[in-house]
N, C-alpha and C positions, 0 to 999 in steps of 0.2 A: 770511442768516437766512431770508429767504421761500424759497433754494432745500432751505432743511433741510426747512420745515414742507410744501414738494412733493413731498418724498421721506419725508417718516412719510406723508402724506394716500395715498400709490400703493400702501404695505406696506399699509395699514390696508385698502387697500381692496382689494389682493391677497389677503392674511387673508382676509376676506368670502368671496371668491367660492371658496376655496378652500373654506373652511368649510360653505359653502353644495354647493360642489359634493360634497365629501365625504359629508352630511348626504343628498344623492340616490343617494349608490354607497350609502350604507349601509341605505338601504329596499329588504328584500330582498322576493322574492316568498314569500308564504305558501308552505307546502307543505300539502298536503292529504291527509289520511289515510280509509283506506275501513274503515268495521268491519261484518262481516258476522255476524249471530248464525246461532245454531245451528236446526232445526227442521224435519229431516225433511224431506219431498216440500215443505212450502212454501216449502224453501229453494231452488228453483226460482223464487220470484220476485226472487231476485236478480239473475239471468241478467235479466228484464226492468227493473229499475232501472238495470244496469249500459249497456243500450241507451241511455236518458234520457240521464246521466251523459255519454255518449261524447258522444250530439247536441250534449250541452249547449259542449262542447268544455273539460270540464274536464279537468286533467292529474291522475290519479293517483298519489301519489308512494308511498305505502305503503298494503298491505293487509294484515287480521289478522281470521281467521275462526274459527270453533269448526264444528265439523261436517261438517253441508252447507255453510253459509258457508265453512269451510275448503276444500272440495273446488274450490266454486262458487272461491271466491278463488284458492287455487293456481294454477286453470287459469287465471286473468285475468292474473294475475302474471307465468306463462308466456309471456304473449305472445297468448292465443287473443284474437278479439274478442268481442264478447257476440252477435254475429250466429251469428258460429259456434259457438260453446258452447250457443245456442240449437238450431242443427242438431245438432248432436251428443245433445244431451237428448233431442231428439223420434225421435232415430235409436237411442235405448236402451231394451233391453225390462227394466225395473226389477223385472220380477218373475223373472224367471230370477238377476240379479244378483244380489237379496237373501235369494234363498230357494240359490243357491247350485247350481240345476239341472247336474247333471252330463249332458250329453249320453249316450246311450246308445255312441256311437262311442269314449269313452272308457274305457269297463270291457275287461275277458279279459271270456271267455267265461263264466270261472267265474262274477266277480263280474256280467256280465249275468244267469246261472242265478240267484245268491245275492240281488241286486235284485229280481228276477223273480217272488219266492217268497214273502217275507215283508211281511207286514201292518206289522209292528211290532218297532220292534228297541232294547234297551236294555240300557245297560252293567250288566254283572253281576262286582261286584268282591266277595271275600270272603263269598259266596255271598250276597252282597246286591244288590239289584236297584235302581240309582243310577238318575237322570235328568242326561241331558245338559245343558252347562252352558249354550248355546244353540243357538238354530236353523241359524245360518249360521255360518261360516269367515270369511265375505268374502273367497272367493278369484276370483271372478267381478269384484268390483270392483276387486278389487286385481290384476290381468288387466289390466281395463281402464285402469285410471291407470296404468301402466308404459307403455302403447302412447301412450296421449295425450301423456305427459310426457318420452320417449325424447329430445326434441331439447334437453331441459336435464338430463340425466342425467349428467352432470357437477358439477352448478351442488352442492355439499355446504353453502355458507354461503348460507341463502334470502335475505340481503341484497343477494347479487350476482344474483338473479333480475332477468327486465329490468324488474319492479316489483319492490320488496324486499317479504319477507314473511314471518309466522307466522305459528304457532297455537297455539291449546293443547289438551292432554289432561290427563286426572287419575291421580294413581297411586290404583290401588284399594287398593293394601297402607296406606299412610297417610289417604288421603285430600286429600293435598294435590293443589295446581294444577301442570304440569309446562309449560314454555314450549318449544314446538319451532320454531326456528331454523335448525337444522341438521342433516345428516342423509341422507338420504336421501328426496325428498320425495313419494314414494307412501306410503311408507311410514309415515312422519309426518299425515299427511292419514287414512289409514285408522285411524291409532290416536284422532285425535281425531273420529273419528264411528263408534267402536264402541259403539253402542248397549247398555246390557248388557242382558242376553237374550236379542238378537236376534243379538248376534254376538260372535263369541270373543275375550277380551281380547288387544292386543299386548304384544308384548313388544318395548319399544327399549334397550339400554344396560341389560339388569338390571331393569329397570322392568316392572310390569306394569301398562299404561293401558286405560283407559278415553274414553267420551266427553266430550270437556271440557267440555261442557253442564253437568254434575253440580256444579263448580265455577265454571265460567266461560263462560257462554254467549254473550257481550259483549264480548270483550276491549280497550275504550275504551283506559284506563292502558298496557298494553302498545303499543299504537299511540302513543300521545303520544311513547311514549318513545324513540321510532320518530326522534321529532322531527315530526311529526305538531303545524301549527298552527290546522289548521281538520279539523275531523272530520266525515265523511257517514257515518252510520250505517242504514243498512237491518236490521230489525229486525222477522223472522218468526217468532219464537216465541210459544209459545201463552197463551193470558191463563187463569186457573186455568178449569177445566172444569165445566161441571152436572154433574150425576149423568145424565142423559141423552145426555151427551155422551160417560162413561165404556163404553166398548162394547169394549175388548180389555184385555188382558194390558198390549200397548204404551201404551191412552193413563194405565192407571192408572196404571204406571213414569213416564210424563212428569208426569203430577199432583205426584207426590210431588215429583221433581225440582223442577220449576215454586212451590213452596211458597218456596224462596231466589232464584231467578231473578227470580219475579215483582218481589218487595219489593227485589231487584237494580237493576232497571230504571226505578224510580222517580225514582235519585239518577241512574243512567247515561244517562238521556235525557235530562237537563237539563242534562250538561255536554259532550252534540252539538250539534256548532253547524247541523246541518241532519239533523232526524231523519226517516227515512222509514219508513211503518209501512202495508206491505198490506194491502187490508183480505179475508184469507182466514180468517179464525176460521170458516168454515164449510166448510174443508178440511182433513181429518186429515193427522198426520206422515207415513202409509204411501199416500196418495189420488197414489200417481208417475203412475194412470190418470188425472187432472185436470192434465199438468201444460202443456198448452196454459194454458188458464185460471189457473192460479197465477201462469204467465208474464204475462199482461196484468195480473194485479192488481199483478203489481212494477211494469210498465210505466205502470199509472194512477198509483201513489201515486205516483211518481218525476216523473208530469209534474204533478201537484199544484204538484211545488216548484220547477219549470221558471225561474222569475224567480230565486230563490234560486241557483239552481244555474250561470247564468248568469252571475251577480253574482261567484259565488268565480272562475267561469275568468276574467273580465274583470280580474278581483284578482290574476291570474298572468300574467306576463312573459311564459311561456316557453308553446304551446300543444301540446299532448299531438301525437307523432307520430304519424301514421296507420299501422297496426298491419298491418302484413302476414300474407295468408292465411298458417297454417303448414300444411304437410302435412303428414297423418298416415303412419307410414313406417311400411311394410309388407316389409320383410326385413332381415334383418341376420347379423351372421356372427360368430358364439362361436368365440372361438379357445381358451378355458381356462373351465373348470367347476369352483369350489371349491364343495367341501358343508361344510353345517357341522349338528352336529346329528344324526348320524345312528349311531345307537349300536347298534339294536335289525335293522338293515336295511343291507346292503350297496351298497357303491359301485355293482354291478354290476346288481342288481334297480332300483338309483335310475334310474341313466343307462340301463337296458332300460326303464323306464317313459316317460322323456322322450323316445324314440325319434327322434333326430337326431343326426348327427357334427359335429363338433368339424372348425373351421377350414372349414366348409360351410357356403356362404350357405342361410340357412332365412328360409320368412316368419313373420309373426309370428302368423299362425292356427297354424304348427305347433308355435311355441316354447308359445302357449294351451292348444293340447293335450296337450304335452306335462304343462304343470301340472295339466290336467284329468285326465289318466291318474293322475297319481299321489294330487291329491284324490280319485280315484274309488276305491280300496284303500280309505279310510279309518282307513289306517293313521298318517294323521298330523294332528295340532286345526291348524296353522297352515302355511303353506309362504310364506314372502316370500324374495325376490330382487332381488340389487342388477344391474342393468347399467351398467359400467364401462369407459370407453373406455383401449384402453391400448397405443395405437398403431396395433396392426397389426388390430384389428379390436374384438373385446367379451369381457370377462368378465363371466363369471353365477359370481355371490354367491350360492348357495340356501342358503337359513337356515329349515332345517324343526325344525319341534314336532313330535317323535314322540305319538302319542296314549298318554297312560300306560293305557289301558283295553285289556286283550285277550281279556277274555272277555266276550261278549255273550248273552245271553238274548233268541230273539227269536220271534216267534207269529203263526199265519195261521190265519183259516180258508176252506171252499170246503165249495158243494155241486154236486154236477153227477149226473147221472143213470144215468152207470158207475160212479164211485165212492162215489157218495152222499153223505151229512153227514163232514163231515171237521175236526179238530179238528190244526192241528200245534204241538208245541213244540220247539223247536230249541235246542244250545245251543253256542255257535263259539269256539273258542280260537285266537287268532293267536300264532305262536311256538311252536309245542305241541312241538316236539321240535329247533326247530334257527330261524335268523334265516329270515326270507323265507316262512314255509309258514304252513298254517292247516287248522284241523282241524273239521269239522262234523258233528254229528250230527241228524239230523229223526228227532223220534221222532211216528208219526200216529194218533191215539186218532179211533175212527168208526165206519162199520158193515165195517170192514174194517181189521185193525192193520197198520202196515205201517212201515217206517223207510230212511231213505235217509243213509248213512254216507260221508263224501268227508275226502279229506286230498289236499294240493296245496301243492307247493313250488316257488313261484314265481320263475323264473330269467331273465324276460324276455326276452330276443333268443335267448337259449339254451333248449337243451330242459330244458322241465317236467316233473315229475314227477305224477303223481296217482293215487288210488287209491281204487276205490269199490267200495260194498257196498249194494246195494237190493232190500230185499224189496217185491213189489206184489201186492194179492189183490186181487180181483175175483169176482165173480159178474153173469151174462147171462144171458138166455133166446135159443135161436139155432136154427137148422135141425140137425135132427139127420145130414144127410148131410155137415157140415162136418167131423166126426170119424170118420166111415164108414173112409178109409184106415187106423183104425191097429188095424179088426180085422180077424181071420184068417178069420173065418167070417161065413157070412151073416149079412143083419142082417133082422130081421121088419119087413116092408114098413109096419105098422101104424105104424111109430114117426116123426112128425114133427116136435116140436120138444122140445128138453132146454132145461135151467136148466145153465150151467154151471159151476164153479168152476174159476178159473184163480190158481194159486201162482206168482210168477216170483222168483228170487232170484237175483241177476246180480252178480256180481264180476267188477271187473275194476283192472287195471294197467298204465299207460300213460306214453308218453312226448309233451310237445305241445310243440311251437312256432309261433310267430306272428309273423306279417307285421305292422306295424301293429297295431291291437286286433279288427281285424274279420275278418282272416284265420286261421283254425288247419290245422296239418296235427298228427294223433294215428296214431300206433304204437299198439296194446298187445297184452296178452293178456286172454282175457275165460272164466270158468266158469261157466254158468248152469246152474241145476236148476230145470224144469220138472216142474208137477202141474197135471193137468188132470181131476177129477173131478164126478159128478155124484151126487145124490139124486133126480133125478127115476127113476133105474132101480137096481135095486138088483142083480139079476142079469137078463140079456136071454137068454132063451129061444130057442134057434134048432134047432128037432130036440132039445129035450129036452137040449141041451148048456150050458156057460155058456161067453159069448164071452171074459170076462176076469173079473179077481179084484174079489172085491166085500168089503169090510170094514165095519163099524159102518155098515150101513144108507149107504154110498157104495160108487160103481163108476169104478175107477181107468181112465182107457183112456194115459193118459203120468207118465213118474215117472222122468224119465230127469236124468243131469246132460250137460253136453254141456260139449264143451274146444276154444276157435276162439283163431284169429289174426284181430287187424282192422285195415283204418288207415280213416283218414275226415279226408275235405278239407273245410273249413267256410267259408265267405264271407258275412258277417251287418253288411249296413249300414242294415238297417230300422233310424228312428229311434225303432219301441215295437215291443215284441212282438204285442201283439193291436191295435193301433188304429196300425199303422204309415200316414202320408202321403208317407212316400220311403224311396228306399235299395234294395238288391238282395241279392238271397238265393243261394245254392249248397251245396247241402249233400250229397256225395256219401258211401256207406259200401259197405264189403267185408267183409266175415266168412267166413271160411274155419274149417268144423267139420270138425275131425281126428279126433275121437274122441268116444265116450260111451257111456255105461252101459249104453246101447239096451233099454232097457226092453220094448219091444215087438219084438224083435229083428228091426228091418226099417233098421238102421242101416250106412249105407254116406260114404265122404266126400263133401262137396257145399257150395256157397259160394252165400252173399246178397250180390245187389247192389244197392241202393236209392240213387237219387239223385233232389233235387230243386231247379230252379231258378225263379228269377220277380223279379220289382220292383214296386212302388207308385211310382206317381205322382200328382200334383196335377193333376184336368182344370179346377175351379174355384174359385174361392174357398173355402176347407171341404170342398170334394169331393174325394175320390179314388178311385181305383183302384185294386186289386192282382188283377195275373195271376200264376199259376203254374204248374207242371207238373212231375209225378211219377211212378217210376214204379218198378218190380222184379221183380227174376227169381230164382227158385233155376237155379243150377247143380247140373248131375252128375245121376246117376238115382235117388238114394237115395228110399226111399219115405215116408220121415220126413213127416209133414202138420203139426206142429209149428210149424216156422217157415213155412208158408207167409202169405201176405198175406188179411188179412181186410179188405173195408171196409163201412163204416155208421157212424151215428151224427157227434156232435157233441164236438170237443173239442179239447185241447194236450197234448203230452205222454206220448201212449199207450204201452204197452209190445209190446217185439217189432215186429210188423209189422201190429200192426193200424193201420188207416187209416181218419181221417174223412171219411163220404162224407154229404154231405145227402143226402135222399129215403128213404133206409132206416134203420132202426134199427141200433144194434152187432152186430157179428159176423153181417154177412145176406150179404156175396159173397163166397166164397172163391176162390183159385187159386195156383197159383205164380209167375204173373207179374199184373203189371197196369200197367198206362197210365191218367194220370187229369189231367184239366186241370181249372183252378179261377178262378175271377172273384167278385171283391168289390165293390160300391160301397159307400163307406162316405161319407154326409153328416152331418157338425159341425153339427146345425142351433142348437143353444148350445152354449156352453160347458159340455165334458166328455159332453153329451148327442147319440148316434150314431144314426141311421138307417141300417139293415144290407141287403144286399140279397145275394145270393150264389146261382153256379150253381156244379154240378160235375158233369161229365161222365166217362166209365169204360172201357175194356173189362177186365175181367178171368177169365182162364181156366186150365187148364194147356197149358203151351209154347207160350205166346199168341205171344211173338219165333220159336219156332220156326216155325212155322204162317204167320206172315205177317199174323195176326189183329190184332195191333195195330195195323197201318195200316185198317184199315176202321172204318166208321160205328161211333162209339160204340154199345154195347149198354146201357148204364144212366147214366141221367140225374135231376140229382133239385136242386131250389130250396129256399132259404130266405131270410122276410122278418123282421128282426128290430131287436130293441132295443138297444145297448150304453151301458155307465154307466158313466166313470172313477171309483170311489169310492175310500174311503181303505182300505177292506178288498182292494183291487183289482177287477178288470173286471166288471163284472155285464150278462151278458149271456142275451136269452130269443128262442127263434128259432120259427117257424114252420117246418116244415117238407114236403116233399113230391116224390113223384116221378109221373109220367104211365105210370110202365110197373105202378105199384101201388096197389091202392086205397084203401091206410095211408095216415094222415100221421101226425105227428108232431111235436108239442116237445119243442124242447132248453130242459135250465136250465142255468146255470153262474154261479156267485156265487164272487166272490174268485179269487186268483188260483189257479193250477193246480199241485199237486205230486203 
């Protein structure tokens, strides 16, 4: 008997300890969930919370963001630390990102010409004048989060991320809330921080999103369900706005928004168990120039809660691993290129735009540009790209939005002191007769009518097609001995300076190819008709004869059409046209005139060669420099004075061979050859605001190369001190000018950009 009741007392007390022990396997560690709301540039103070958090030694198990919290989160999810996500932030220039800045290195020529020109440009459908749906693509950002995210570009279920993760966006067709999980997750991340306005809706699965802000700028519940036992919520969104505080487009869109979020967050703060709240209400959602300082305010309110934060990691078993730098990887190698999307635009214009081979290690600055080339057409609202590993190297997924808009209505104006007041209206059809091409017309109302007509079918790596029709008028006052050659008789020594009127109407036809986007080589053929007359003489007396024909109170001394062969090398990696700080120039031409109507019957064959090269560089901070050198010669003996080379004045753009020279006025040196060097300083001293300073030095005469004359001392030298403005009209610039060999000077004006 007593040995039974030894053997229940041993079970009983085996039970126990089992019991007991069980009752310790069964207390598991919390897990803890990160929610990051939405809100713009203050979503920058994540990145500093996120610091706190690591110190604190808590283990993250799940994160769920809307936004920037999304962005901000993804990348934590990924594996980056907040150390480096912090370097990374302070290493991005946010206003290129959002506004979408196309480098100039990514246009053709054309669309540098076509950027170059206009003020203003707006979709014109059904002969109605639409406004675009927003400011940006997001293809700058969405650039950049493929590069940063490359080493989980596999990862399609965000729970297998080495933190598990989502986000949300909204469908703007319904309005409901859309949970992203899976996917692709640049992709996913950009849909749910597209602002609407600011930037163009995505499209994922059929869907068209927006930013999840609108619905959910909090996603607490979505986390729990995560499995999420303890929740740290950081939470930079705006608290409703004064009327003083309402100052753009963007913060009134967030007000509205902000109307459900606010009254949101009421109930959703009280069911985080550790809520962190920045205190930034004194920095706007677009303030990415503050975002040092955003980052310390995440980093204060996060050590506010330092004892709390503490307390959950002490609460955990298991303590977060230390995070390994990742690097960011900088080439890789596409072995297969699917398109998708691409209806209106050829396989072949696609992949000539992306300019890289297939099964060729590229870096990732070229696969960039490649995107940047083909946002620079604007031929398309969206371009996204999956990269997919698939053994032997990467496939790209391009999945472009064709832009359903192909005719645009677009408007400049300019005044400058050749052309004077100038009014342009433009109006561009893309597709105008076939896939790939685009058709323009400038028509320019002023004190001179004039129209510049181009058609261009873009064949990228192959040759182009183009075709162009430009009429230019002009009127100058100039030395009367510059048109001396093209009469037969003397001329009355009394006669020193004329008003000119100059006609040029220049067609031509061409074939272009290009290296990259900053090289071209052009074939064509080219017809111009020249009129050069005047009203200052109406017939010129010489012995009682008339030297040339005189009609309606004008006197014609050219009126001829002329028929050439040309080709011309171009190399153009200035990064602006007028306010360039880098890059290098070449830009050589040949024209060869076979035939013409020779109006003054002193026509013989004879070829133009003008070429010029130079670079700017950076000598300071803001400062720069640009040198150049140019220069041309007629071949052959023809007596033609037509195309010889004129220089003076100020300007871009000039027709024929006239040339801007500071110190004299338009049309004051003439010759058939010239030599000319050139120097800029240009200082930034604010933002968009230029301090100009410029010399140019000259010889010019006839058979200057034959003679040997262009190797000696310059003969004409001439300065200018001036002012330059990046405005929205384009460049506004006023020069001082002057030369030591005369006792003129002169200002230049020029307002807006040049056509």
């Amino acid at each position: 008997m007593r040995k039974k009741l030894t053997i229940i007392t041993l079970l009983i007390a085996l039970i126990g300890v089992a019991g007991m022990a069980q009752n310790t396997t069964d207390k598991k560690s919390p897990k803890v969930g990160l929610v990051l709301s939405g809100g713009g540039a203050k979503g920058l103070a994540h990145i500093g919370a996120l610091k706190i958090i690591e110190e604190a030694g808590v283990k993250v198990d799940y994160i769920g963001g809307t936004s920037m919290g999304a962005i901000v989160g993804a990348l934590y999810a990924s594996g980056y630390s907040a150390q480096q996500l912090d370097s990374i932030f302070r290493n991005t220039d946010f206003t290129d990102l959002i506004q979408d800045n196309v480098p100039r290195s990514a246009k053709t020529f054309y669309e540098k010409e076509d950027s170059e020109r206009y003020a203003l440009s707006l979709p014109f459908e059904n002969f109605k004048v639409t406004f675009p749906q927003a400011i940006s693509g997001g293809q700058n950002i969405y650039n950049l989060l493929v590069q940063l995210l490359y080493h989980v570009k596999d990862v399609q279920d965000f729970r297998k991320l080495p933190t598990p993760f989502l986000c949300v966006a909204t469908n703007v067709e319904t309005g409901e809330e859309v949970l992203l999980d899976k996917g692709y997750l640049p992709e996913a991340i950009v849909a749910s921080g597209t602002f609407p306005s600011l930037f163009e809706p995505a499209e994922i699965d059929g869907q068209i999103l927006i930013d999840g802000g609108v619905v959910n700028n909090y996603p607490i519940n979505q986390v729990k369900a995560m499995g999420a036992d303890i929740i740290i919520g950081v939470d930079v969104q705006h608290d409703l706005a004064t009327r003083e505080s309402l100052s753009s487009a963007t913060e009134i869109l967030l007000q509205i928004n902000n109307y459900r979020t606010v009254n949101d967050m009421k109930k959703k703060s009280k069911e985080t168990d550790l809520y962190i709240r920045p205190d930034i209400d004194q920095f706007s959602v677009i303030a990415f120039d503050k975002g040092k300082q955003i980052v310390k305010s995440g980093e204060a309110a996060a050590q506010n809660k330092m004892d709390e934060l503490k307390q959950i990691a002490q609460s955990q078993d298991e303590a977060p691993k230390p995070r390994k730098r990742i690097k960011m990887v900088d080439s890789l190698t596409i072995n297969r290129m699917i398109i998708k999307g691409n209806d209106q635009y050829t396989r072949g214009y696609i992949k000539g735009k992306l300019r890289f081979n297939l099964a060729e290690k590229i870096s990732f600055d070229d696969l960039k540009q490649g995107m940047s080339n083909l946002s620079a057409t604007g031929n398309f609202k969206a371009i996204r790209y999956d990269l997919v590993s698939n053994g032997l190297g990467t496939d790209l997924i391009l999945k472009l939005k064709e832009n359903p808009i192909k005719m645009y209505i677009k408007m400049s104006a300019h005044y400058d002191d050749l052309y004077k007041s100038a009014a342009l209206i433009n109006l561009t059809k893309k597709n105008f007769l076939m896939k790939d091409d685009v058709a323009s017309f400038d028509f320019i109302l002023g004190d001179h009518i004039r129209y510049n007509m181009q058609y261009y079918l873009d064949k990228g790596y192959y040759w182009s097609l183009g075709i162009n029709s430009k009429l230019t008028d002009f009127d100058a006052e100039t030395d009367f001995s510059l048109i001396q050659g093209n009469f037969n008789v003397p001329i009355n020594p009394n006669i020193q300076r004329i008003n000119i009127d100059v006609t040029d109407l220049t067609n031509q036809v061409y074939l272009q190819t290009v290296l990259q986007e900053e090289f071209a080589f052009t074939i064509g053929a080219e017809h111009k008709f020249l009129n050069y007359s005047t009203r200052t003489l109406n017939q010129v007396d010489t012995d009682g004869e008339v030297a040339m024909s005189a009609s309606n109170n004008r006197t014609t001394f050219e009126n001829s059409n002329y028929f050439s062969a040309f080709s011309q090398i171009k190399l153009d990696t200035y990064d602006d046209k007028y306010f360039p700080t880098k890059g290098l120039l070449f830009d050589g031409d040949f024209h060869f005139y076979a035939f013409s109507s020779d109006y003054n019957n002193n026509f013989s064959q004879f070829a133009v060669a003008k070429t010029k090269f130079g670079g700017t560089f950076s000598m300071l901070n803001n400062l720069s420099i640009q040198l150049e050198a140019d220069g041309g010669v007629k071949l052959g003996t023809s007596q033609v004075t037509s195309f010889d080379f004129i220089l003076g004045g100020f300007g871009n753009d000039f027709v024929n061979n006239f040339v801007p020279f500071f110190g004299y006025d338009f049309l004051s040196l003439p010759g058939n050859s010239y030599i000319k060097g050139y120097g800029r300083l240009d200082y930034e001293f604010t933002y968009k605001h230029h301090f100009l300073f410029s010399a140019n030095y000259a010889n010019i005469n006839d058979d200057l190369f034959r003679t040997g004359d262009w190797f000696k001392e310059p003969s004409f030298s001439g300065y200018g001190v001036g002012y330059g403005f990046e405005s929205f009209l384009g460049p506004i610039q006023v020069y001082y000018s002057w030369s030591p060999e005369i006792s003129e000077s002169n200002i230049f004006f020029s307002v807006g950009y040049w056509f």
